[in-house]
C-alpha positions, 0 to 999 in steps of 0.5 A, a space after each residue: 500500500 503506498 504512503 498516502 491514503 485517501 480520507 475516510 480509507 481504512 488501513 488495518 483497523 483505522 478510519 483515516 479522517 485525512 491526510 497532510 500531503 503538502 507535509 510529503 511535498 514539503 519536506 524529508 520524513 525521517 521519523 514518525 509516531 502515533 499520539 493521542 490527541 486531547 479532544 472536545 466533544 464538537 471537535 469529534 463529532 467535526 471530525 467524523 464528519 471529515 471537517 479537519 484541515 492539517 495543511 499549514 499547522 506543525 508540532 510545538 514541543 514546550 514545557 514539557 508538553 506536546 501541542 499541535 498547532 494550526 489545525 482547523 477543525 470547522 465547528 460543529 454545525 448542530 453544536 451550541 453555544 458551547 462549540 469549539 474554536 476551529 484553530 485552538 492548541 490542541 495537548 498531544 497524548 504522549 509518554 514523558 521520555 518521547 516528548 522529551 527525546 523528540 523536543 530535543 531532536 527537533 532543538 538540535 537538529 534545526 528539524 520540524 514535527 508536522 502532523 501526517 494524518 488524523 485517523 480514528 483507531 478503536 474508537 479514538 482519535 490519533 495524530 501520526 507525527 514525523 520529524 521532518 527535514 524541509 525540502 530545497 526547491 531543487 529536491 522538490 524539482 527532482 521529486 516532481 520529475 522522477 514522479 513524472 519519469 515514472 508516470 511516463 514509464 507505467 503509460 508506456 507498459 500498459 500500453 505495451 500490454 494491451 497492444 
């Protein structure tokens, strides 16, 4: 199976809600996780509804928590007065020595954590982050062409086969 999957996929027991791809796009994934992710009750019932956007928001590690920022979540459309704030900061669920093992990673290295993607598993909601390394223009230029290369070779064998 390849590494992007659709919304609403499922992969192995898990509901994928979405995906960051920008996130393949952008940069280098060195290494990824799965978290918790501490939610309100509108924001779940959003996210069952696939109203959740990843795009521009990253992992900030600081005073010893993890917290993801950025993400859009649209406000529960039945909700009352009582809804979410679609952008707020969202605490991630993890062990103490992987905060503190991947906060440093990030410090010292001049490295990213990004969100990859939001999928329900068993019921809860979980976030796979990954460490990352931002891409030059000219590896997203490399990346772009080797897809295309490939595109060009897999049209040209399928036409072979059916010839």
């Amino acid at each position: 199976m390849s590494e992007q999957h659709e919304p609403g996929g499922k992969r192995g027991g898990e509901k994928v809600i979405t995906t960051n791809r920008k996130a393949h796009h952008d940069y280098h994934i060195l290494e990824r996780m799965e978290a918790g992710i501490a939610l309100r009750g509108t924001e779940v019932k959003s996210l069952r509804a696939g109203r959740v956007n990843l795009k521009d928001s990253y992992v900030e590690a600081r005073d010893g928590e993890m917290t993801l920022i950025g993400t859009h979540i649209s406000p529960y459309e039945a909700g009352n007065r009582f809804n979410h704030e679609p952008e707020r900061p969202r605490k991630l669920l993890l062990h103490r020595r992987e905060i503190l093992r991947w906060g440093q990673k990030a410090r010292e290295k001049g490295l990213t954590l990004v969100p990859l993607r939001l999928y329900f598993k068993n019921g809860k909601v979980k976030v796979e982050i990954a460490l990352v390394k931002g891409k030059r223009s000219y590896d997203k230029r490399e990346a772009i062409a080797t897809r295309e290369s490939q595109r060009e070779l897999d049209r040209a064998r399928k036409e072979a086969r059916h010839k």
